[in-house]
Every structure is written in C-alpha cells, then in structure tokens.
N, C-alpha and C positions, 0 to 999 in steps of 0.2 A: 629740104634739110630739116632735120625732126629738132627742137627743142628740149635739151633734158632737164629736169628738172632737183635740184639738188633731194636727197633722201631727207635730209635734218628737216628741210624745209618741206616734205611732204608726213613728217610725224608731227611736227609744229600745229600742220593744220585738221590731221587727226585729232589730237588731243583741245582744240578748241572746241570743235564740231561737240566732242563728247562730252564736254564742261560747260557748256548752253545749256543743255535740256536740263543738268542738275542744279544749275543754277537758277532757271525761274521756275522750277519746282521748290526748292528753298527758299524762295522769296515768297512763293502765295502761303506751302504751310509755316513758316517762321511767327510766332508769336509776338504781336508789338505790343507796344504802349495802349493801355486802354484810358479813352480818357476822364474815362466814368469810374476806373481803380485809380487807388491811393496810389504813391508811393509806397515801398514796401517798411521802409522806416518811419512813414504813416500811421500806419494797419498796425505793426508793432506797437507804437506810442498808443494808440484809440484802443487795445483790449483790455476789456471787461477784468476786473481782478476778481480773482478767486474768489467764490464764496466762504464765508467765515465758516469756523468749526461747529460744531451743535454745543451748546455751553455744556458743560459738567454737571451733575448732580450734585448740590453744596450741599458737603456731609458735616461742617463747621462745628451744625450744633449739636453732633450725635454724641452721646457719652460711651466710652468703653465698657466693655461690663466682661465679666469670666465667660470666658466659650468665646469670643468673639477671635476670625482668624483675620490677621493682618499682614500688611508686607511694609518693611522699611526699607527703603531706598536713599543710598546716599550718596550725592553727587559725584562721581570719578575716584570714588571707591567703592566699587563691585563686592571687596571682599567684606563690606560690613552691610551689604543688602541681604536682608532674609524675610524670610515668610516665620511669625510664630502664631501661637494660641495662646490668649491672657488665661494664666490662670487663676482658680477658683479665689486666690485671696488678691488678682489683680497685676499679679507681676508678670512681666515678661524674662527672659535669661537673652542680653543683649554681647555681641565678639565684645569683648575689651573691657567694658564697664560693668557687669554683670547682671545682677538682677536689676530690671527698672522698674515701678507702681506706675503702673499706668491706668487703672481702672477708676472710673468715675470722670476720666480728662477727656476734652472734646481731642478732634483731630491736629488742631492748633496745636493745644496744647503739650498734649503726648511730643509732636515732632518738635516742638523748642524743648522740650525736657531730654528729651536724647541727643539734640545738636548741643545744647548746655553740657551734659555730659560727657559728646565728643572733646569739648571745646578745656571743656576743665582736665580733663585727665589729659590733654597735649597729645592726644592722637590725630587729632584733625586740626587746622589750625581756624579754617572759614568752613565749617560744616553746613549741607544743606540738605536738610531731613527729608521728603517723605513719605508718608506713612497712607498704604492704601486701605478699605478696610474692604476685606474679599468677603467675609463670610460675616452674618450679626447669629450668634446663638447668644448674647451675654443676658440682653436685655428681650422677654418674653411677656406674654401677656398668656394668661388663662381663659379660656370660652369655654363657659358650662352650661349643664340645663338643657331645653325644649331646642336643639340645633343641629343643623345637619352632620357636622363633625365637629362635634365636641375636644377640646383639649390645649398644649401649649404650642405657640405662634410665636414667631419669633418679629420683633419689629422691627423691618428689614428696610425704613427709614426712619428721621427723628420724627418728622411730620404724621408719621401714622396716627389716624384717627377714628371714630366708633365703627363707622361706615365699612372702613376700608376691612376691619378686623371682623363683623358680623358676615360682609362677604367671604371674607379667606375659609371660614367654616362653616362656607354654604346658605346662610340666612336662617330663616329659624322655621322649625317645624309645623306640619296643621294645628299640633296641641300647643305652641307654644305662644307666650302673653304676647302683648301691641305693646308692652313695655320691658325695658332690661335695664341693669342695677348693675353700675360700676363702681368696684371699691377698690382700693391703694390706698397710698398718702402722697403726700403733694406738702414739701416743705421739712418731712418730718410729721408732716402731721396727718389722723384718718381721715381718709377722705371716703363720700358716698355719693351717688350722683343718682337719679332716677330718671333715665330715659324716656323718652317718646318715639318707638320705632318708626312708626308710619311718617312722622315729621322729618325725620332725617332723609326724606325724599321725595314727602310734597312738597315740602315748602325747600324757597330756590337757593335761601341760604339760611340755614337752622344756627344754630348760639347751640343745638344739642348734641352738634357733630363736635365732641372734644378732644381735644391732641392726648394721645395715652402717654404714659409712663412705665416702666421697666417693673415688670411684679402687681398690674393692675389685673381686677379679675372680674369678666363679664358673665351676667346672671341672667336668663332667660328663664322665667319663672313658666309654669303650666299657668295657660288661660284658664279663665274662671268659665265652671262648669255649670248648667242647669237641668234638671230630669227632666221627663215629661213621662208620662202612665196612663194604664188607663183604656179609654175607647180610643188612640189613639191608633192612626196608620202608619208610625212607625216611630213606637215609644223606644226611650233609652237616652242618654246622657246625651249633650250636643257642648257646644263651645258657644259661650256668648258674644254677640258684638258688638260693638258701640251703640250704644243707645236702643238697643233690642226691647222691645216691646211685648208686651202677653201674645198679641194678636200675631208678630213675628215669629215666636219662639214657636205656638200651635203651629203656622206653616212648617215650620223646620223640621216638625215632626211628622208631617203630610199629610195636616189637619185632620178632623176627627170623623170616626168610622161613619156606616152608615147609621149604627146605634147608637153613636155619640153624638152629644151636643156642644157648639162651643158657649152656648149660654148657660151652661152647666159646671162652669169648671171651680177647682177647688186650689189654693195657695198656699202650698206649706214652706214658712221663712221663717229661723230663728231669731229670734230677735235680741236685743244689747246684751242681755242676760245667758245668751245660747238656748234659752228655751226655743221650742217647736210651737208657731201660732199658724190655725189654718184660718184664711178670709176667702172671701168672695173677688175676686180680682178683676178689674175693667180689663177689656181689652188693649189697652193702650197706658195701662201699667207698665214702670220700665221693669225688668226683669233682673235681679241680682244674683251672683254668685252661691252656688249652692239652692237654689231655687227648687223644686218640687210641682210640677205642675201635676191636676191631676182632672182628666177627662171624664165624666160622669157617663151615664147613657142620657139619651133624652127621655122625657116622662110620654111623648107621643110613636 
C-alpha cells in the first residue's frame, strides 16, 4: 500500500530546496562591517572642511576718478542695484536720490555716502551698499618718449607702480635712455622723480619702484648718442653705455680699417661753453654724450 503524500506538503519542500541556494549566495556577497571602516557617522564627523575662498583684491584705497564704470548693489533691493559711469565732474545720477559726487572717494567711502543717502531720504531703513568697480578709465597715467607703445594707461589697481606701467607699454626702445622722468603732483604739489631703469630689476627691492598717481606722466628720454668717422669699419652714431670707454666705443664701430690706426685718434667734445675742443684721447677715456671720435690713417 503506497503512501500519499500531502500536495501543500510537497510545495513546502520545493520552495525551501529553492531558498537555500539564494540564501548562502546572499550571505558570501552581502557586505559587513569592516573593522578597519569608521562608522559612518564617523567618516561624516572626520571630513576635511572646505577650502576657504581665494581673498579678494582690496580696492579700499582706490580713488574714483571720471570714466571709471561701477556697479552698486543694495542689499534685497534689486530695484536700486545699477551699473553707472562717474562722470567728468564726478557724479553719478543714483533711483531715488539723484545726483551723488562720488569722484575722489575711496570704495568705502562712496558706499557709506549712498547708504547715508538711502538712509536720510527714508527709502531704505538699514541700507547695505555695495559698490563694485568693473572698469578704472578715471584715473590714467601717460608713457612717452623712446617706448614700445607709447601713450594713456589706465591704472587698473591703486598699487600700480613704475615697473608695472613701463611694462604695460612694452619696455623701452634700443634708442631709448637707462633712465625715465616721472612728473605729477603728490599733495597738491609738483612732483619730479628721476629713475634708474636697469635698478628697478636688478636690484631685489628698489625704493625706485614708486606707487603712481592719477595724471602722472612717464618720460623716456633718447640715450645719449656718440659718432665715430673716419678709418673706421663701420662709422656712424652708436648709443653709449655705462661707463663706455674710448677703447669701447672704437670696437662698437668694428675698430679701425686696415689704413687706420687706433693710436691715431682724434676727440671732438664741447666743452662748459658749447664750444668744439679737439684732444688727443687715451684709450680708456670715458666717452660722453655727443662725443665725435675721429680715426686717422696710420703714418706706416
């Protein structure tokens, strides 16, 4: 006699059979505790904070000057934020209050002069100003003379200094001097300064590198010139340089012909008076401005 077996009781033991295999498959790949990992409320508490912002450029001590393009911003009133241009006598046209003088005021100051303004005319009750400066045309500097681009510069921070400004137009020409001539005023009053170009760069920090002001004007004068003539190998005007010597100047000219001698040579220098005196000149004569050398033949 056969034994039957209930049905429930033979899908009972299907579904276990089928629930094994997935079950220590789920237990080898299932991810545990590791006990070399934090906790995750750990790992959370131990990260690293944000790197701080790159600072700002402090524009504090810039002065506004005409041409210069700004933006005013005012705290959770969008409708008194604009962009204007100071004009030529300083003013800005502001919503509400109208004309403001704002030319000559650092960035400080400008933005407590229009939050003053919100604050007095009862438009605003706690105003908070401010003021960006987008564009500098107010305040410009002049570069003239022996340089590669010649003309006006806008000083496009307060800190701008000789350096920065001789580079902006290029450095200065083959003809032009090892010195340049800044003039302005400073105070109200004329100012003149006489550079030393070549120091503004060998040396590691110069007193000659000076902060400009708004309407200064850089002079790059022509280097001082000397001839040479004569039995020479390649007479004509040269540029002198420091401390250039007779015996320099003849190389510069690619010393004297086969006909010429350099124990021959001749020195034409005006002297206190402007007159024209010719001597007999060492070799190791220094050689000045406007100088005349002149190559003989030799007597052999």
């Amino acid at each position: 006699m056969k034994t039957l077996i209930p049905t429930s009781m033979i899908r009972y033991l299907l579904t276990a059979l089928l629930c094994l295999p997935a079950a220590s498959v789920f237990a080898q790949t299932a991810p545990g505790p590791s006990p070399s990992s934090p906790p995750t409320l750990q790992a959370a508490a131990t990260v690293a904070p944000a790197p701080a912002a790159a600072p700002v450029p402090n524009n504090q001590d810039y002065r506004l000057g005409a041409g210069d393009a700004i933006g005013v911003q005012v705290y959770q009133s969008p409708d008194l934020s604009i962009d204007a241009r100071v004009s030529e006598s300083g003013v800005i046209s502001y919503p509400l209050v109208g004309s403001v003088q704002l030319g000559g005021l650092t960035i400080a100051e400008a933005e407590k002069k229009i939050a003053d303004a919100l604050r007095t005319g009862g438009f605003v009750k706690v105003p908070q100003v401010n003021i960006v400066l987008r564009q500098v045309r107010g305040n410009q500097v002049a570069v003239l003379g022996q340089v590669s681009r010649p003309g006006r510069f806008p000083l496009e921070t307060f800190n701008t200094r000789v350096s920065d400004m001789l580079a902006a137009a290029g450095g200065t020409t083959p003809t032009g001097d090892d010195v340049l001539i800044v003039t302005g005023q400073r105070d109200g009053k004329p100012f003149r300064k006489v550079i030393d170009i070549p120091a503004l760069f060998l040396n590691e920090k110069s007193d000659e590198d000076i902060v400009l002001a708004g309407g200064d004007t850089l002079y790059v004068n022509k280097a001082p010139m000397f001839y040479i003539y004569g039995e020479a190998q390649r007479p004509g005007p040269y540029r002198i340089e420091r401390g250039m010597t007779v015996m320099q100047a003849l190389a510069q000219g690619g010393g004297p012909t086969v006909r010429g001698s350099q124990n021959r040579l001749k020195l034409h220098r005006r002297d206190a008076s402007g007159k024209v005196v010719e001597t007999t000149p060492n070799l190791n004569d220094p050689v000045r401005a406007e100088d005349v050398i002149y190559v003989r033949e030799s007597l052999f």
